[in-house]
VMD Tcl script that builds the backbone (N, CA, C; Angstrom):
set m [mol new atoms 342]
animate dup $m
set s [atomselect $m all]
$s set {name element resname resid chain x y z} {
  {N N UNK 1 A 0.816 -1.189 0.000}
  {CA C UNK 1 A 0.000 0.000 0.000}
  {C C UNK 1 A 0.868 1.265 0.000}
  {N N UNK 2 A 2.059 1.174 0.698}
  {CA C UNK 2 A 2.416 2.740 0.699}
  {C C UNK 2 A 3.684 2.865 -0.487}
  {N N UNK 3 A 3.967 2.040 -0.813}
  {CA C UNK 3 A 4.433 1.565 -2.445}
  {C C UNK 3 A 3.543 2.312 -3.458}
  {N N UNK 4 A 2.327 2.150 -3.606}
  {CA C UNK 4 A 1.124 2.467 -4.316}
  {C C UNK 4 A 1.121 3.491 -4.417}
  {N N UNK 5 A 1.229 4.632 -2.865}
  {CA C UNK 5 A 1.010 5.514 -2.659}
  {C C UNK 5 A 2.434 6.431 -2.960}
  {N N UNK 6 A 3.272 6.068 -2.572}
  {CA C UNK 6 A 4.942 6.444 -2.963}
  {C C UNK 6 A 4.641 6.618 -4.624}
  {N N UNK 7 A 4.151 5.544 -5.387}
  {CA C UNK 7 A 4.349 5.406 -7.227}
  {C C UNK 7 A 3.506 6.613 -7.701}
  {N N UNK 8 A 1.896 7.092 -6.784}
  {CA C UNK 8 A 1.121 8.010 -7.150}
  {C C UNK 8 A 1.697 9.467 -7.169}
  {N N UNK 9 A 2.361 9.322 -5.943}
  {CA C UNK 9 A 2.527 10.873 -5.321}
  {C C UNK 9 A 3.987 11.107 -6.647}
  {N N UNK 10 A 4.725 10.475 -6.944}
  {CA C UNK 10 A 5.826 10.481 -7.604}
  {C C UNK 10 A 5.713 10.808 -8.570}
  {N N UNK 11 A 4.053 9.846 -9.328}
  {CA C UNK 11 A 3.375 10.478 -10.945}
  {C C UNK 11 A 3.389 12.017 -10.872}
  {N N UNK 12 A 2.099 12.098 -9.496}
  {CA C UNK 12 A 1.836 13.844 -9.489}
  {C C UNK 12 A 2.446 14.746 -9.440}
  {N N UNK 13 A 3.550 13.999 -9.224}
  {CA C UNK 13 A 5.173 15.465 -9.169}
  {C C UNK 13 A 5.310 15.804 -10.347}
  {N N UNK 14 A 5.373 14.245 -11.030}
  {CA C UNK 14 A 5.755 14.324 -12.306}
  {C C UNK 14 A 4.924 15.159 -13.544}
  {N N UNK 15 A 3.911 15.104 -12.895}
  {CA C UNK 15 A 2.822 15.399 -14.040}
  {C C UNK 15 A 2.268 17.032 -13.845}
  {N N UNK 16 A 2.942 17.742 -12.382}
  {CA C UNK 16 A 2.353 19.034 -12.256}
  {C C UNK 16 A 3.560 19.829 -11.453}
  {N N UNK 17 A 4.528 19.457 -11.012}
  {CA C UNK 17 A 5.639 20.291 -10.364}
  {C C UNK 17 A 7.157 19.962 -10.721}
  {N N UNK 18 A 6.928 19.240 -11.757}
  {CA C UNK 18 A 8.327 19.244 -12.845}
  {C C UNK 18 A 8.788 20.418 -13.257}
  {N N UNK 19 A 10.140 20.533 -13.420}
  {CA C UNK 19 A 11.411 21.776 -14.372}
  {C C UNK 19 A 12.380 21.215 -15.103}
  {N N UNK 20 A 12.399 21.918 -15.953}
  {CA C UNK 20 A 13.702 20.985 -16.608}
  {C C UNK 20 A 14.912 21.706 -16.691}
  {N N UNK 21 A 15.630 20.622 -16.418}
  {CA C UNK 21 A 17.217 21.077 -15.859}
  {C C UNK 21 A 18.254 20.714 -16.786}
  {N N UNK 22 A 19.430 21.021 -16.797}
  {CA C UNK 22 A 20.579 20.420 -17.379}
  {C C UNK 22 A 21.712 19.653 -16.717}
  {N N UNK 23 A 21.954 18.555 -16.391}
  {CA C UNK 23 A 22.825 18.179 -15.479}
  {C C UNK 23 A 24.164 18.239 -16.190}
  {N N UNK 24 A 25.308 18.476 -15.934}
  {CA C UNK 24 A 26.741 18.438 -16.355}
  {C C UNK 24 A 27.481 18.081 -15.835}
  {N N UNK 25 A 28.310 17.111 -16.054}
  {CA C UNK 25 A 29.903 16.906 -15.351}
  {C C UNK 25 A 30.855 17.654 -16.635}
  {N N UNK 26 A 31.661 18.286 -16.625}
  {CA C UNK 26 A 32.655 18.431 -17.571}
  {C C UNK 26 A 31.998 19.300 -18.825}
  {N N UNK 27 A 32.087 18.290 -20.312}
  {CA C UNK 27 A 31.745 18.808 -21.318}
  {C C UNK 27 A 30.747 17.855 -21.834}
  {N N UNK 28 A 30.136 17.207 -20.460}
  {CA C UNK 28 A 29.558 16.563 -21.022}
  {C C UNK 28 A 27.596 16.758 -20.297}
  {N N UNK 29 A 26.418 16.839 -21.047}
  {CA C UNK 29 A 25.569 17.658 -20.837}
  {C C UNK 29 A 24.228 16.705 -20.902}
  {N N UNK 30 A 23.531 16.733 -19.971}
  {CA C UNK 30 A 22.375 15.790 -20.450}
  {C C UNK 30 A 20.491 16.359 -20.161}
  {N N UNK 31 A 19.528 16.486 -20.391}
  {CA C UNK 31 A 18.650 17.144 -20.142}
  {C C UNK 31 A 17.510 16.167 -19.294}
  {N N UNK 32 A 17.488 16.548 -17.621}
  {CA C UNK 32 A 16.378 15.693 -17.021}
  {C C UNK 32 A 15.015 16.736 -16.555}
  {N N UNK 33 A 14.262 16.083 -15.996}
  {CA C UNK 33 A 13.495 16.696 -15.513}
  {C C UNK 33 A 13.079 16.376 -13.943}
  {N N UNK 34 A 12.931 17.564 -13.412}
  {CA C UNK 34 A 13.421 17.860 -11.895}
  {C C UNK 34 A 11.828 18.342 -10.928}
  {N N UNK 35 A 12.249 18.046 -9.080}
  {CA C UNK 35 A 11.244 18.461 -8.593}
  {C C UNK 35 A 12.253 19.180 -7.693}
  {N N UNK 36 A 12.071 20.791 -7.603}
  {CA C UNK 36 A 12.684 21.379 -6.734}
  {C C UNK 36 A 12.208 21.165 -5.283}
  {N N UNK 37 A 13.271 20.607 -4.389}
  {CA C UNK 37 A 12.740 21.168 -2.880}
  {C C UNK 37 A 14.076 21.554 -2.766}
  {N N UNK 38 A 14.339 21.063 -1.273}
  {CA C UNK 38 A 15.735 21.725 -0.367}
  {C C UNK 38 A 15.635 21.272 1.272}
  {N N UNK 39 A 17.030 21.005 1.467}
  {CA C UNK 39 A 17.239 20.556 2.756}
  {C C UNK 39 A 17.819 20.902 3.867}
  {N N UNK 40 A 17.634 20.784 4.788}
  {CA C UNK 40 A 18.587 21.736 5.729}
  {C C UNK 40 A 19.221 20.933 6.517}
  {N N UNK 41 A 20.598 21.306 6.507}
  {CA C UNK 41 A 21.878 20.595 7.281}
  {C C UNK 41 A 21.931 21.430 8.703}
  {N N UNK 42 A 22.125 20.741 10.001}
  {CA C UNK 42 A 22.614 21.395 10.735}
  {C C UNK 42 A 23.752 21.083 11.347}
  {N N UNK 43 A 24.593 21.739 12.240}
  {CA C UNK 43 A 25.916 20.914 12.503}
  {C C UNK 43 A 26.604 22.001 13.829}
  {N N UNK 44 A 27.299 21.488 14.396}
  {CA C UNK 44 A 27.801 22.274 15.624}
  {C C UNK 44 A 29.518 22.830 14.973}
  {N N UNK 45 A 29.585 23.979 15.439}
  {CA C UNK 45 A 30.437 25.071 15.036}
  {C C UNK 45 A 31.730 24.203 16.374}
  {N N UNK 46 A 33.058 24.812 15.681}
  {CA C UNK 46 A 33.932 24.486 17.054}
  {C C UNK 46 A 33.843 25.433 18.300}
  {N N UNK 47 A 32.860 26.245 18.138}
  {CA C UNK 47 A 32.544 27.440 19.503}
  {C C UNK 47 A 31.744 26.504 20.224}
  {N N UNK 48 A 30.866 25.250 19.796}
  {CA C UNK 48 A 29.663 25.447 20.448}
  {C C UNK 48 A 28.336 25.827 19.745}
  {N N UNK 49 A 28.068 26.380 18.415}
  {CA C UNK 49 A 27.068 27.319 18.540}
  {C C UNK 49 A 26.287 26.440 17.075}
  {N N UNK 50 A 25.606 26.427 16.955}
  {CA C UNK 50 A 25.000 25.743 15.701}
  {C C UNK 50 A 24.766 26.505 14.411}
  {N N UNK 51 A 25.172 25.460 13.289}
  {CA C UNK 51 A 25.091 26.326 11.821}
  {C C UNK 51 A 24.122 25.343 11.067}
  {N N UNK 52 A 23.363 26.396 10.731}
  {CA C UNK 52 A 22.260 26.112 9.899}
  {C C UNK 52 A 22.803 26.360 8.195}
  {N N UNK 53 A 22.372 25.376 7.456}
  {CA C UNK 53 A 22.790 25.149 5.918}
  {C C UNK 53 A 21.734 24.953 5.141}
  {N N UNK 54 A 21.146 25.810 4.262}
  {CA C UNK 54 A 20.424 25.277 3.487}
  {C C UNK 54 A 20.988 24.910 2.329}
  {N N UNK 55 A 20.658 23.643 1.678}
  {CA C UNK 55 A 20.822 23.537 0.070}
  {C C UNK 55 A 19.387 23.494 -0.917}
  {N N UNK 56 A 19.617 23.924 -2.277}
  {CA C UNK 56 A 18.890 23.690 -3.002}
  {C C UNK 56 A 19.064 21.865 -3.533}
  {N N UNK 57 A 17.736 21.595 -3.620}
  {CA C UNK 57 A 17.887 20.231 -4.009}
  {C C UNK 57 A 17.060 19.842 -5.394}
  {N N UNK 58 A 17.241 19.140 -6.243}
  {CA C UNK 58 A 16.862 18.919 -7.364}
  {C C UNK 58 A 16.694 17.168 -7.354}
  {N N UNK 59 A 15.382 16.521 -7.700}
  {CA C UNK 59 A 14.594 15.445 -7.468}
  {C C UNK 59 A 14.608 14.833 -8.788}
  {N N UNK 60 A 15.579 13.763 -8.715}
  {CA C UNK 60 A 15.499 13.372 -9.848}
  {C C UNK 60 A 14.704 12.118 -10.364}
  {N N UNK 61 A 13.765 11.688 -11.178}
  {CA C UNK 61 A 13.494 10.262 -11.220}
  {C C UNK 61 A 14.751 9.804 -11.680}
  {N N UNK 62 A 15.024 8.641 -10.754}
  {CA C UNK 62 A 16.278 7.469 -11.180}
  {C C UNK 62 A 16.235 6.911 -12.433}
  {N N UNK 63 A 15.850 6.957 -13.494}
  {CA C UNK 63 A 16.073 6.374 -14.847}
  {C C UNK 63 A 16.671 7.246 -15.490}
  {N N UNK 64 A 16.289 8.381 -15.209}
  {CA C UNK 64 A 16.792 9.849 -15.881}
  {C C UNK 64 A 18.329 9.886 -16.095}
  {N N UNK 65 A 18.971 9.800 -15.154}
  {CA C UNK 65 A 20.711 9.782 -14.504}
  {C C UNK 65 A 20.938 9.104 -15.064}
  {N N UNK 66 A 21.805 8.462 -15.738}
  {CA C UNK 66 A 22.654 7.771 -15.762}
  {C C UNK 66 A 23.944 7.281 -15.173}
  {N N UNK 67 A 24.277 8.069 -14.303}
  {CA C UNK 67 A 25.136 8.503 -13.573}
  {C C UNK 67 A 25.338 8.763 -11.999}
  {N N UNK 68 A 25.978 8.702 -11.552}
  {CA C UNK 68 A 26.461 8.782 -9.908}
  {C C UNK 68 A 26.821 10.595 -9.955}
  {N N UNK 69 A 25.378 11.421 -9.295}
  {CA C UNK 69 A 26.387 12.731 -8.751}
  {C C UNK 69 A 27.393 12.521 -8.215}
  {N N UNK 70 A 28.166 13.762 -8.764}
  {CA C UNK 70 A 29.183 13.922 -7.745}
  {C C UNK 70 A 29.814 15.078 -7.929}
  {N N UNK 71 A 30.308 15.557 -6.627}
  {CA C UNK 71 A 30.578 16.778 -5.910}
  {C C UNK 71 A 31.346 17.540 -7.082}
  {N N UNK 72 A 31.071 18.927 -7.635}
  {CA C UNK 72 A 31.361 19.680 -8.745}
  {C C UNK 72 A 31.088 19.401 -9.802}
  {N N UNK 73 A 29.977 18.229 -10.251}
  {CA C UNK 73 A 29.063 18.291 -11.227}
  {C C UNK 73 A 28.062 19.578 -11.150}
  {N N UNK 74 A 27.141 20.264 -12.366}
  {CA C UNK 74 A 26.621 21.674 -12.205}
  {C C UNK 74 A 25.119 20.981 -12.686}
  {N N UNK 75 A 24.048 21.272 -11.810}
  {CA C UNK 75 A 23.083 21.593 -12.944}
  {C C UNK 75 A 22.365 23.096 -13.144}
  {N N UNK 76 A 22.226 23.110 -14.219}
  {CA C UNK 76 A 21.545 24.638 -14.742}
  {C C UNK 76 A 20.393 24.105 -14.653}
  {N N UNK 77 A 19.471 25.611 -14.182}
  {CA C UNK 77 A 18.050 25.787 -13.994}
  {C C UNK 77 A 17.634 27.099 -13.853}
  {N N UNK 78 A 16.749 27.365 -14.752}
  {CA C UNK 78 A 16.596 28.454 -14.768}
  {C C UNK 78 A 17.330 29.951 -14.823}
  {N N UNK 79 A 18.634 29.840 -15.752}
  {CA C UNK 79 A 19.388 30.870 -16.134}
  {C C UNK 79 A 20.261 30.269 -14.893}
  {N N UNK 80 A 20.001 29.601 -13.913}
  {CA C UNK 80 A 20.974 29.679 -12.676}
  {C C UNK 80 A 22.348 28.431 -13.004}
  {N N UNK 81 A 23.063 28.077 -12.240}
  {CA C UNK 81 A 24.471 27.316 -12.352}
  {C C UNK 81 A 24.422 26.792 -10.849}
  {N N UNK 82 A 23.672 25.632 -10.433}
  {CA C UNK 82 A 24.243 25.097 -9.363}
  {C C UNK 82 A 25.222 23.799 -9.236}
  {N N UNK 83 A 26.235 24.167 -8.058}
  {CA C UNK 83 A 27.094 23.222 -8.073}
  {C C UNK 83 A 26.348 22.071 -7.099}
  {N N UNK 84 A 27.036 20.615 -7.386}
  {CA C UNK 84 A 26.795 19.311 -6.587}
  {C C UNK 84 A 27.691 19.635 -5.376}
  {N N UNK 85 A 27.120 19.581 -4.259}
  {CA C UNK 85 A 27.572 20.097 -3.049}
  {C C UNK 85 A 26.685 19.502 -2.012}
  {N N UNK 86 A 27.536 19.315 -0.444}
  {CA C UNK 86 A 26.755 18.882 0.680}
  {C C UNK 86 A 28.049 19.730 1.226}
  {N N UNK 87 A 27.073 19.841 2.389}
  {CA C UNK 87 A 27.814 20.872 3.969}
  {C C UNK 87 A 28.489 19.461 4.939}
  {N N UNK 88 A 29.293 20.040 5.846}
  {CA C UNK 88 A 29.468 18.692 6.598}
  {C C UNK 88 A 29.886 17.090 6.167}
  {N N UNK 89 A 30.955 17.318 5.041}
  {CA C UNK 89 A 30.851 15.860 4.952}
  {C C UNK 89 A 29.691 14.968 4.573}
  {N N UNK 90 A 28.665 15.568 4.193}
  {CA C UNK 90 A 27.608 14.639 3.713}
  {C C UNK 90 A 27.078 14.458 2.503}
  {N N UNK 91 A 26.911 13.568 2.282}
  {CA C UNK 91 A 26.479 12.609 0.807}
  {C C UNK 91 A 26.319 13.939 0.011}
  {N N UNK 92 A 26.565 13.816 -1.614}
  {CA C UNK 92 A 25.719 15.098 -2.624}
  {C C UNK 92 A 24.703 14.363 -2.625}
  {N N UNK 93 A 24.382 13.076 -2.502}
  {CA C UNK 93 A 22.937 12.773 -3.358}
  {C C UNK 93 A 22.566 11.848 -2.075}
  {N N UNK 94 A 21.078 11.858 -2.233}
  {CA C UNK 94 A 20.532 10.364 -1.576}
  {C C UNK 94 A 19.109 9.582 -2.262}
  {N N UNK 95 A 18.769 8.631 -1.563}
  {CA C UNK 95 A 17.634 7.943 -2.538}
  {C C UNK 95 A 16.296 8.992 -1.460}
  {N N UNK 96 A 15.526 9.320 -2.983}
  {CA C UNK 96 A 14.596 10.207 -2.023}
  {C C UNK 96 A 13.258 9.313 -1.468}
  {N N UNK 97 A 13.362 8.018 -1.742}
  {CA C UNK 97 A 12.089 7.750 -0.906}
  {C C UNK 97 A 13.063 5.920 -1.195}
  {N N UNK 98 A 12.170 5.021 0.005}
  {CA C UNK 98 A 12.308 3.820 0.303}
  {C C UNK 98 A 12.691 2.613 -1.030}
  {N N UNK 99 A 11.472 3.232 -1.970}
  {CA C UNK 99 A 11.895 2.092 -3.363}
  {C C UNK 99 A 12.855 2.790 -4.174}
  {N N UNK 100 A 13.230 3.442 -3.858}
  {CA C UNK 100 A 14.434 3.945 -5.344}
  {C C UNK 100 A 14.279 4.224 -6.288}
  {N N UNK 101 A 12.573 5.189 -6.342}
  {CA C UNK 101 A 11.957 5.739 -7.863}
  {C C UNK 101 A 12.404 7.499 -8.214}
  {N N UNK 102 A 13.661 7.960 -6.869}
  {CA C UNK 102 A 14.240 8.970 -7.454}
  {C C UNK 102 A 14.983 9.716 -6.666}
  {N N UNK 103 A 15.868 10.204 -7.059}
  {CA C UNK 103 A 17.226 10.731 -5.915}
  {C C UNK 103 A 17.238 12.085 -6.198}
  {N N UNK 104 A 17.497 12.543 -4.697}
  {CA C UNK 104 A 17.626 14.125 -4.431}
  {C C UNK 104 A 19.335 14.890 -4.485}
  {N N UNK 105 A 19.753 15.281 -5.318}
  {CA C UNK 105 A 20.767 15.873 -5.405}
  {C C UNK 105 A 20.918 16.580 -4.720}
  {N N UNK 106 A 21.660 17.340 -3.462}
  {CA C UNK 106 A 22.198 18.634 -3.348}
  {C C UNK 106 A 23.178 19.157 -3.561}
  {N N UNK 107 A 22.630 20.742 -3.748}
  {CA C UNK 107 A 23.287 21.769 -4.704}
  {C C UNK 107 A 23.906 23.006 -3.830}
  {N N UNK 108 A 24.506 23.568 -4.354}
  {CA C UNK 108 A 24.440 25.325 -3.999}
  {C C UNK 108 A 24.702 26.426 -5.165}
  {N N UNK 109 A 23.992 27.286 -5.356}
  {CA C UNK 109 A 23.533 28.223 -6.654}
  {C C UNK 109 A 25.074 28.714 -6.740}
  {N N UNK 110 A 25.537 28.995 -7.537}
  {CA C UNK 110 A 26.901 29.826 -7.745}
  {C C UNK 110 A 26.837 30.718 -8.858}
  {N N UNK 111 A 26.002 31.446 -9.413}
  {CA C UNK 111 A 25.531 32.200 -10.405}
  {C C UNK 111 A 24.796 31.818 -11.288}
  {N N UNK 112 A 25.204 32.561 -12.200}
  {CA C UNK 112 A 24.140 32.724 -13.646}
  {C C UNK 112 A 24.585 32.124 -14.665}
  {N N UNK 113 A 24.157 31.606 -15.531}
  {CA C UNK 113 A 24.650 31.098 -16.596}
  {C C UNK 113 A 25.126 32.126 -17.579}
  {N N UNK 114 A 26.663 31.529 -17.991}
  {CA C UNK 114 A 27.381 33.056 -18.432}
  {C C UNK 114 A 26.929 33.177 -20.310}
}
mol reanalyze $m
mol bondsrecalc $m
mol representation Tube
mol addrep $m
């Protein structure tokens, strides 16, 4: 049942809160289509004091990729240039839900597309 419900909610992304992106490593360029959210890292400072991180995250269905993110791969969106990035030592990518119907990249914006 929550398989069912995981495959539905995944369509409806698909079918009403999709963008399309460009993923890149290098010179090499491929065109997926994306569900923007974003995540927040937190982590303790060497004072003591806590740092809050947001990243932009980009939702990929897993068939799309071909590929393993990884850290200084870019995707463009929307005139923007984000790099593959995590705060803290942590993963760029993870599986965004239990069956493995699509992985969340994180990013951080680094300008405009020149």
């Amino acid at each position: 049942m929550i398989r069912t419900g995981i495959d539905a909610l995944r369509s409806a992304q698909l079918d009403f809160l999709v963008s399309d992106a460009t993923y890149r490593r290098g010179a090499e360029a491929r065109s997926v289509k994306a569900v923007l959210g974003r995540t927040v890292f937190r982590s303790m400072n060497e004072y003591g004091a806590w740092v809050r991180t947001e990243t932009r995250d980009f939702i990929i269905p897993a068939g799309q990729l071909d590929l393993e993110p990884h850290a200084g791969d870019e995707i463009v969106f929307d005139g923007g240039v984000y790099e593959v990035l995590a705060p803290y030592n942590e993963p760029v990518w993870r599986w965004s839900d239990p069956y493995r119907k699509a992985i969340r990249v994180h990013t951080k914006y680094t300008g405009d597309e020149a």
